[in-house]
C-alpha positions as CSV (number, residue, x, y, z in Angstrom):
1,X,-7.8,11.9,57.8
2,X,-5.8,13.7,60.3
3,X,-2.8,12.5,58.0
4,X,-1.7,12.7,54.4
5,X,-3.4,9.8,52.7
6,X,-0.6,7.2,51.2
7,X,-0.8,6.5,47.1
8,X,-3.8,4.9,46.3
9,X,-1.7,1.4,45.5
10,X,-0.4,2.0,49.1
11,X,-3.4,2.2,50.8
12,X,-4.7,-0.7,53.2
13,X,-8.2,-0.7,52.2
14,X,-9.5,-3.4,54.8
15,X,-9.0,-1.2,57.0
16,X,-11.3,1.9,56.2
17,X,-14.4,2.1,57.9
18,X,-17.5,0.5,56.6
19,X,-20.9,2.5,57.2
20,X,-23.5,0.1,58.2
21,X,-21.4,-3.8,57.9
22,X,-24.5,-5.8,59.6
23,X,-26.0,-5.2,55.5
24,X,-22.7,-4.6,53.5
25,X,-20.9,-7.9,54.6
26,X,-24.1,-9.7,55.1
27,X,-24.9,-12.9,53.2
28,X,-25.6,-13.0,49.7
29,X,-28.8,-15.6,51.6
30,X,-29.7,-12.3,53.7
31,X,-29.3,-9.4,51.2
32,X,-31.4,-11.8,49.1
33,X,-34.1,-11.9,51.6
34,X,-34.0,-8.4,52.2
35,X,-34.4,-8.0,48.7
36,X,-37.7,-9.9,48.3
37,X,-39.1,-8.7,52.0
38,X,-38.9,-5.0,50.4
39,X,-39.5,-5.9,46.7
40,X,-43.1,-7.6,47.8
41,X,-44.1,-4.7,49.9
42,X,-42.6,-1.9,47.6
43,X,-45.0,-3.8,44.6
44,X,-48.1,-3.2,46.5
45,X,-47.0,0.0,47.3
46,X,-46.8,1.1,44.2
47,X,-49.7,-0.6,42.4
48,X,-51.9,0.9,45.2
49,X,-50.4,4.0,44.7
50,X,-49.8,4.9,41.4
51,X,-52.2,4.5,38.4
52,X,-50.1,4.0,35.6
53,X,-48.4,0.9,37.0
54,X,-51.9,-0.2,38.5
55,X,-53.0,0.4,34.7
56,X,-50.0,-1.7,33.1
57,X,-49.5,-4.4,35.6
58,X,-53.5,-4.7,34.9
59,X,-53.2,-5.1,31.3
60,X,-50.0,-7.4,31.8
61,X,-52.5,-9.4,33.8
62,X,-50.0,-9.3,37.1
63,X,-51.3,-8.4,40.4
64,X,-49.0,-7.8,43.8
65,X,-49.9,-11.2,44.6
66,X,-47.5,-12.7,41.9
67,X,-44.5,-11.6,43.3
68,X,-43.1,-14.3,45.2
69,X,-39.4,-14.2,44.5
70,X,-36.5,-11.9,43.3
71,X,-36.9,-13.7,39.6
72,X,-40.5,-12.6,40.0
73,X,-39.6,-9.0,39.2
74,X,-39.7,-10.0,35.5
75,X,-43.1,-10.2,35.2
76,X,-43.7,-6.4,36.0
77,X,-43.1,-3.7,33.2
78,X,-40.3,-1.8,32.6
79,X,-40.1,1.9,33.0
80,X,-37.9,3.9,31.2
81,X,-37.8,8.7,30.8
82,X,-40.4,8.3,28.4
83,X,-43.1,7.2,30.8
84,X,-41.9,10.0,33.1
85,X,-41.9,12.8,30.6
86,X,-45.8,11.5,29.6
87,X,-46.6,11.9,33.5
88,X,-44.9,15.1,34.2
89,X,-44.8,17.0,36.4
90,X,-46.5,14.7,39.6
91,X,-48.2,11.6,37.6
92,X,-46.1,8.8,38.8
93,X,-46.0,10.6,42.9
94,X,-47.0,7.7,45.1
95,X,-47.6,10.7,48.1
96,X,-49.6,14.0,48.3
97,X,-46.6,17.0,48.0
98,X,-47.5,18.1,51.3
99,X,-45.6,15.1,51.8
100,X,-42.8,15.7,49.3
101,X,-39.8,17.5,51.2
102,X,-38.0,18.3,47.9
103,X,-37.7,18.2,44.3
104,X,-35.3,17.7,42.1
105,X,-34.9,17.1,38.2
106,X,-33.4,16.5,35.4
107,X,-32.1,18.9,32.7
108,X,-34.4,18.7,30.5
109,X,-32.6,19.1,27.4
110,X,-34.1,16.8,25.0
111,X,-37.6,17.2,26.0
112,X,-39.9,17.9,29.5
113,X,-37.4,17.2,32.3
114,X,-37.6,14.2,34.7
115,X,-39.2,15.1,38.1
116,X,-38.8,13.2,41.0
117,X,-39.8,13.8,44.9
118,X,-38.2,12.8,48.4
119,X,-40.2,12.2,51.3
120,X,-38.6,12.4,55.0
121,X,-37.6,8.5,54.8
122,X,-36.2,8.8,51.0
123,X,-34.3,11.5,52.5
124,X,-32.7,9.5,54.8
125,X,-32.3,6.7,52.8
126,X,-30.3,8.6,50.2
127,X,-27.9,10.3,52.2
128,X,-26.9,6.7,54.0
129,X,-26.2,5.5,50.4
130,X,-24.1,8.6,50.1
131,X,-22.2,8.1,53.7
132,X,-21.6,4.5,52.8
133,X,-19.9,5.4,49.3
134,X,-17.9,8.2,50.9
135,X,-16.7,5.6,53.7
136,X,-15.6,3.2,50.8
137,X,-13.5,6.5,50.1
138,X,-11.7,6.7,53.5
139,X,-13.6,10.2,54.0
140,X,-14.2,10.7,57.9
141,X,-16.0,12.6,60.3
142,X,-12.5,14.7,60.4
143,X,-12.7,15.7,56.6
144,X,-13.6,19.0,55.1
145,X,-15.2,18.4,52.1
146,X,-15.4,20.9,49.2
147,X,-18.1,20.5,46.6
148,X,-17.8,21.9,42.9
149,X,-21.1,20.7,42.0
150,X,-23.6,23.4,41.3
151,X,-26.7,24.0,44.0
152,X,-29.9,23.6,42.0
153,X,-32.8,20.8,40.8
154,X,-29.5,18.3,39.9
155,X,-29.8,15.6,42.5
156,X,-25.9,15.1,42.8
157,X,-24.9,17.9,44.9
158,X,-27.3,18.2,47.5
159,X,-27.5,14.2,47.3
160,X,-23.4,14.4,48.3
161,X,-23.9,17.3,50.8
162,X,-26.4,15.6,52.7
163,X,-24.4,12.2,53.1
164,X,-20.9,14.1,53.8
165,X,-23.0,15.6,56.9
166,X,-24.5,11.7,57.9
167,X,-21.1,10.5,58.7
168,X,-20.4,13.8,60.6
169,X,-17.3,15.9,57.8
170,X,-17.6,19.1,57.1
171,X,-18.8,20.7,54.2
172,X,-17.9,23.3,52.5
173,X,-20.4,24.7,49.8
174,X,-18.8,26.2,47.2
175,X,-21.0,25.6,44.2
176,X,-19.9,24.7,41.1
177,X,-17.7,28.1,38.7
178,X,-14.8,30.3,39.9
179,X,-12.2,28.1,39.6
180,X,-9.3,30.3,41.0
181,X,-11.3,30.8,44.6
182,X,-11.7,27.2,44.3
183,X,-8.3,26.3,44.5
184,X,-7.7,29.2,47.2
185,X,-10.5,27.7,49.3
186,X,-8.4,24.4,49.6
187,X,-5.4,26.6,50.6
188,X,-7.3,28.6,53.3
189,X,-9.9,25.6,54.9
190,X,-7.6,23.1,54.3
191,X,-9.8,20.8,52.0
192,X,-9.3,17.4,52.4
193,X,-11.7,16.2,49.9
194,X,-12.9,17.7,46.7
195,X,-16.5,16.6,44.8
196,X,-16.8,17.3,41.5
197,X,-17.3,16.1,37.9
198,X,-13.7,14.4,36.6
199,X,-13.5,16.6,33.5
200,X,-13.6,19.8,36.2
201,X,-11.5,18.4,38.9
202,X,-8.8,17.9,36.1
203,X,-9.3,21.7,35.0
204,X,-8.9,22.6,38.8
205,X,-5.8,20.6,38.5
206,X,-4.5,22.6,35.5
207,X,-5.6,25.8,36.5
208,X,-3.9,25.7,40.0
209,X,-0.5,24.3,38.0
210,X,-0.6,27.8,36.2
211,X,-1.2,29.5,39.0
212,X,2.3,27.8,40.5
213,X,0.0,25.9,43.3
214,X,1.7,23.0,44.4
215,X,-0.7,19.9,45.0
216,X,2.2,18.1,46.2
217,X,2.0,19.7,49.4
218,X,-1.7,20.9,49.5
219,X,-4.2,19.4,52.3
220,X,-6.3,17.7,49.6
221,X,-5.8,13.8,49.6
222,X,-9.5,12.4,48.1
223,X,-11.2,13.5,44.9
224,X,-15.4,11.6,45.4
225,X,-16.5,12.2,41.6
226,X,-19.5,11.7,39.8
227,X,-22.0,13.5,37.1
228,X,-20.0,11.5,34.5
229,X,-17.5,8.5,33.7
230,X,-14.1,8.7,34.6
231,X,-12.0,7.0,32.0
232,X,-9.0,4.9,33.8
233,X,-6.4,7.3,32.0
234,X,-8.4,10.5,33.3
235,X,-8.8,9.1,36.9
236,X,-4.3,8.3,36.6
237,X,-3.3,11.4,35.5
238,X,-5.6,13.5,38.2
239,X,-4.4,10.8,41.1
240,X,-0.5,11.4,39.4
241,X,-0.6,15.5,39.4
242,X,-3.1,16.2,42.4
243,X,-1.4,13.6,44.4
244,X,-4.9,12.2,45.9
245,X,-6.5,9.4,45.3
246,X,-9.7,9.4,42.8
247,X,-13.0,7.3,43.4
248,X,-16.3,7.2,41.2
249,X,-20.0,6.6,42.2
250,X,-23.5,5.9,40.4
251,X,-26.5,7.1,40.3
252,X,-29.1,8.8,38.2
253,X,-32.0,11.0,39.3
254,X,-34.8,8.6,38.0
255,X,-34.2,5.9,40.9
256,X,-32.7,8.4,43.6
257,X,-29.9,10.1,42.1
258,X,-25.7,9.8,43.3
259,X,-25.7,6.7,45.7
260,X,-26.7,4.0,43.9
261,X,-23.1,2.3,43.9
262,X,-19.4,3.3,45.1
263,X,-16.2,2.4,44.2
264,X,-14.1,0.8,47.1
265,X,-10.3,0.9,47.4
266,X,-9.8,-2.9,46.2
267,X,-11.6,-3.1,42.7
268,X,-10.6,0.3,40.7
269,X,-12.8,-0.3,38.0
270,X,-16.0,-1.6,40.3
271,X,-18.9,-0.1,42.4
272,X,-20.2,-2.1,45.2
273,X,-24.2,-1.6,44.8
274,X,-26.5,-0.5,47.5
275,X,-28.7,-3.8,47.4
276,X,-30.9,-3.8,50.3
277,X,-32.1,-0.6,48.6
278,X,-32.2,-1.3,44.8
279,X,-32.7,-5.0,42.8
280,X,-30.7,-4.9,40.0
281,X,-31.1,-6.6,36.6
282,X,-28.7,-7.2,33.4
283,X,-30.3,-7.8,31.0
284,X,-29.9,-8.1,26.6
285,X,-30.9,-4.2,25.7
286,X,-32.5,-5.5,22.5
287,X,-34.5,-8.5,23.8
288,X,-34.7,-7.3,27.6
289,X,-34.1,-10.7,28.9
290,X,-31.5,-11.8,31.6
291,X,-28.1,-12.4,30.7
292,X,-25.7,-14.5,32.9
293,X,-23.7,-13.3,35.9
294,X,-20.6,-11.7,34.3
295,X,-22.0,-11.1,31.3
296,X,-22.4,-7.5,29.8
297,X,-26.1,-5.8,29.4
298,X,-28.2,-3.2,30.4
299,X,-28.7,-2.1,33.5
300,X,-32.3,-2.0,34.8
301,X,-33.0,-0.7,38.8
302,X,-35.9,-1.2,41.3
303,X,-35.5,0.9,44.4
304,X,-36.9,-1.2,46.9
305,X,-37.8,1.3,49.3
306,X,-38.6,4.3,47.5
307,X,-41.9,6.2,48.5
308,X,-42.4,9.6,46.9
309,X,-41.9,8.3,43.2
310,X,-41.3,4.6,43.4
311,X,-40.0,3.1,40.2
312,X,-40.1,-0.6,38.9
313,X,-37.5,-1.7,36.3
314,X,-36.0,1.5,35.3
315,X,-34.2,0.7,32.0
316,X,-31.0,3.1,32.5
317,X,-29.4,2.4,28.9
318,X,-26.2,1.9,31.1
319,X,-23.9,-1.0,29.9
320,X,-22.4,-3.0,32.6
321,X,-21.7,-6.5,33.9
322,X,-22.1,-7.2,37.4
323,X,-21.0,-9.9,40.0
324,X,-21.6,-11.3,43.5
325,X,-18.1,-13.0,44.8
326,X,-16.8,-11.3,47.8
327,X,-14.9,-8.5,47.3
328,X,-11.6,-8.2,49.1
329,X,-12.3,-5.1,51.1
330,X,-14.7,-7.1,53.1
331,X,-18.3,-6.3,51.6
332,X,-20.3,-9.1,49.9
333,X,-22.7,-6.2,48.0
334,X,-22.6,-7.1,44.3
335,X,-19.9,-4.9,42.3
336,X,-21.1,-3.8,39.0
337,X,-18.3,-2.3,36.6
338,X,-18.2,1.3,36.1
339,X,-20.3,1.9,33.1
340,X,-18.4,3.4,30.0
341,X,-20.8,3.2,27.6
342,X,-25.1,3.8,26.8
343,X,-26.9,1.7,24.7
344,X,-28.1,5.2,23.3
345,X,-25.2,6.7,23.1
346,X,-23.1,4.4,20.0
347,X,-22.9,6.0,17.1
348,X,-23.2,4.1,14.0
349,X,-20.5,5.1,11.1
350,X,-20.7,3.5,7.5
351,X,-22.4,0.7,9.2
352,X,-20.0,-0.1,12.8
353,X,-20.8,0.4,16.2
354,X,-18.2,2.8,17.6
355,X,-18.2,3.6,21.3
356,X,-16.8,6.6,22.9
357,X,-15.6,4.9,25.4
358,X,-13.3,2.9,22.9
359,X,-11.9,5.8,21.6
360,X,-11.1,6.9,25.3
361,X,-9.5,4.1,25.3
362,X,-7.1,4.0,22.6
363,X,-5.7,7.4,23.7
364,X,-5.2,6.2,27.5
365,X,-2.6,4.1,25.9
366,X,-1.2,6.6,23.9
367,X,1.6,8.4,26.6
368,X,1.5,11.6,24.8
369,X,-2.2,12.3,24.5
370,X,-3.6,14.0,27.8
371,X,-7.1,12.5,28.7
372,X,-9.0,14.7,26.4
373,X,-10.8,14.2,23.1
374,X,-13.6,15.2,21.1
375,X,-15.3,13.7,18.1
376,X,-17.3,15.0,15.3
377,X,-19.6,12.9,12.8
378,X,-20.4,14.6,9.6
379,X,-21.7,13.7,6.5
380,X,-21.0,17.0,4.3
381,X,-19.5,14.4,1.7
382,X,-22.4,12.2,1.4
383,X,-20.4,9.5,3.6
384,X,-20.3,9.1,6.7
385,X,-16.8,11.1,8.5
386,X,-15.8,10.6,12.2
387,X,-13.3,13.4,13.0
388,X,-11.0,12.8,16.5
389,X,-10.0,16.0,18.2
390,X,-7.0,15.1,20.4
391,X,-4.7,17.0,23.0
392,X,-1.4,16.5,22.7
393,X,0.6,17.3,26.1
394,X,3.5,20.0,25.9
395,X,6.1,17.2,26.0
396,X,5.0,16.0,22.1
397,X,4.9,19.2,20.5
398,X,7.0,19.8,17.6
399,X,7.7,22.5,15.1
400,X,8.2,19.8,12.5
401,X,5.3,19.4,10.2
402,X,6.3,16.1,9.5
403,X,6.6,14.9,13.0
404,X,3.1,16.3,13.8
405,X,1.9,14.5,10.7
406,X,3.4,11.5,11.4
407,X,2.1,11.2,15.3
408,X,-1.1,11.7,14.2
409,X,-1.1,9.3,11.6
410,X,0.4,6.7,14.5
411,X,-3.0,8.0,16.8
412,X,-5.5,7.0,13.6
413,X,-3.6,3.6,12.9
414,X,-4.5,3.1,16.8
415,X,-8.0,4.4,16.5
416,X,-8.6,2.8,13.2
417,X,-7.4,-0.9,14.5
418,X,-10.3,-0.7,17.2
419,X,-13.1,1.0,15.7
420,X,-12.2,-0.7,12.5
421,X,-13.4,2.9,11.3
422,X,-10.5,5.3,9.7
423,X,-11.4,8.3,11.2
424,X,-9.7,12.2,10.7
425,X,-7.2,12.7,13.6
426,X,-7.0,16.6,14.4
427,X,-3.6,16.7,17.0
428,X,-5.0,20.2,19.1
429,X,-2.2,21.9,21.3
430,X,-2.4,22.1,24.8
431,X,-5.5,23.1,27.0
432,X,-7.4,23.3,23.2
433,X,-10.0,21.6,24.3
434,X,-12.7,23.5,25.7
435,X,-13.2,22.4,29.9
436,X,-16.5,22.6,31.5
437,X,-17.5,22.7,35.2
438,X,-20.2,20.0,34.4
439,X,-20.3,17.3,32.7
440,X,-17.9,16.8,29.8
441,X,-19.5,16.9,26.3
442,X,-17.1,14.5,23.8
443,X,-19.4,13.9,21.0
444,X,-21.2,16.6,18.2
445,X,-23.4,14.4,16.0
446,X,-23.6,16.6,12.8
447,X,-25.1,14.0,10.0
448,X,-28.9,15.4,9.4
């Protein structure tokens, strides 16, 4: 990017470089058969490998032998954290650790944290996912990439360092914290492209517009973000003030970690999946059955390749829907839609599903909200009561009482009409909201 990159509606997107296009604009014949060549062989793998799936496929009454096509995946078991958390730290390693070249994990806060281990070839297979997602990005050997994400057992920013350095940028590995030498790192390297969560690249945003930076004229032109979803209003306003253009990825650490899919420059709200390394599924989260192409489920993952801890039909709890047409920026890989929402993450008030992502939503659409919120569940009055916590931006506020009152009464009639809940609206001032470097926390469940 030896150039400033044009707007992100300006940008020719057939013609950024694709990674590796003999497998992302093959046939959707050939990815399949490079699907069940590596499911078939990553099956015996495992059951030779790894007693707990040896013990379940054996009391399912399925042996490697079964598996003769892709739709044969659905005879094996699903796998989901708590068989991982019952197997911790090494139970579901297919290798001895004098194999394992590192380990990462998961938090751990609601319970024993998720282990997983990378031999040399998951190593290598990891940071090509990375390379080819940053290449749906535009980012070049010529970048100098800055990473915000912290150094430690999370997979995402070691998983991103490793693929920047495949396709030959530059990294520069400034940890997540310290926002201020953030911003004057991009003034003295000349950053080109800056990884972080959303929520924290829009604080980097704000914090640099106090400081008088001007992103206008600063070297950055890409912003690669993951750790969290990127509402579309979120992912405007940080493409609008930083003047760079915003892509997501997906991944979590059960099946590899970041890598899993990328967003391309044609479809906004769409990640192309890495197929010849992971068979996906969609399927009804209560019944666990397929749905139809198109249709909304949950996402389950197979890595097909995977040899420190392979997993079969890891049930993510993502939502998504996913389809197979060619996409316009040339690669046939199947896009599935950036997930919004969890199956375990809907809250149920007085009886009605409510999403986050719905409230997101609502307030995108609302011109004088800024892309924060946070809500609140309580029962203190023996009902349940959702509380909204919006940001107004500086533009809306008002010394009249009345005005205030009436704006937020406009922002619950919104709310209210697609939650078909009537929930407290709470207008906070500007920068109220409390910012984090990692991943932003909207919801505080208070009912006991």
């Amino acid at each position: 990017m030896g150039t400033p990159m044009p707007t992100p509606d300006k940008i020719d997107f057939t013609k950024l470089p694709i990674y590796k296009p003999e497998v992302e604009c093959a046939s959707r014949e050939r990815i399949r058969a490079i699907q069940l060549a590596r499911l078939i062989q990553q099956v015996e793998y495992t059951y030779a490998r790894v007693p707990w799936y040896r013990s379940q496929m054996d009391e399912m009454g399925v042996s490697p032998a079964d598996i003769k096509t892709l739709e044969d995946v659905r005879l094996l078991p699903f796998t989901d954290k708590a068989a991982l958390r019952e197997t911790f730290p090494f139970g579901m390693f297919a290798t001895p650790l004098d194999e394992i070249v590192e380990l990462h994990s998961s938090s751990g806060t609601t319970g024993k944290p998720i282990v997983v281990g990378y031999t040399k070839e998951d190593m290598d297979v990891w940071s090509e996912c990375i390379a080819r997602l940053a290449q749906m990005a535009g980012v070049t050997a010529a970048d100098r990439v800055q990473m915000a994400f912290g150094y430690g057992m999370f997979t995402g920013g070691f998983g991103l360092h490793y693929g920047v350095q495949r396709i030959g940028g530059t990294m520069i590995p400034a940890g997540a914290g310290n926002t201020e030498r953030h911003i004057q790192m991009i003034e003295d390297y000349g950053t080109t492209v800056l990884i972080a969560t959303p929520s924290y690249a829009m604080h980097i945003c704000e914090v640099g517009e106090s400081m008088g930076f001007d992103w206008a004229s600063s070297t950055l032109q890409v912003g690669l973000f993951g750790g969290e979803p990127c509402p579309p209003g979120l992912k405007t306003e940080i493409e609008s003030r930083m003047h760079i253009t915003c892509t997501d990825n997906y991944g979590l650490t059960e099946v590899m970690g970041p890598g899993v899919s990328g967003e391309c420059l044609a479809h906004r709200d769409q990640q192309h999946i890495a197929e010849d390394h992971f068979l996906w599924e969609v399927v009804d989260p209560e019944t666990g059955e397929p749905v139809a192409e198109g249709e909304m489920g949950e996402l389950v993952l197979t890595p097909l390749d995977k040899k420190g801890i392979p997993v079969l039909r890891y049930r993510t709890h993502d939502l998504t829907r996913v389809v197979t047409d060619k996409c316009e920026c040339g690669r046939t890989l199947a896009r599935m839609q950036k997930v919004r929402s969890r199956c375990d993450d809907m809250l149920i008030i007085r009886g009605t599903n409510v999403f986050p992502s719905q409230v997101e939503d609502v307030i995108s659409d609302i011109e004088l909200l800024a892309p924060h919120y946070h809500i609140i569940v309580d029962n203190e009055t023996g009902l349940d009561r959702m509380t909204v916590e919006v940001e107004i931006k500086p533009e809306a506020f008002s010394d009249s009482y009345e005005e205030m009152k009436g704006f937020a009464g406009e922002v619950r009639d919104k709310l209210r009409s697609v939650l078909l809940v009537t929930p407290v609206v709470k207008l906070v001032e500007p920068g109220g909201l409390t910012r984090t470097m990692g991943k932003a926390k909207h919801v505080d469940d208070l009912r006991k």
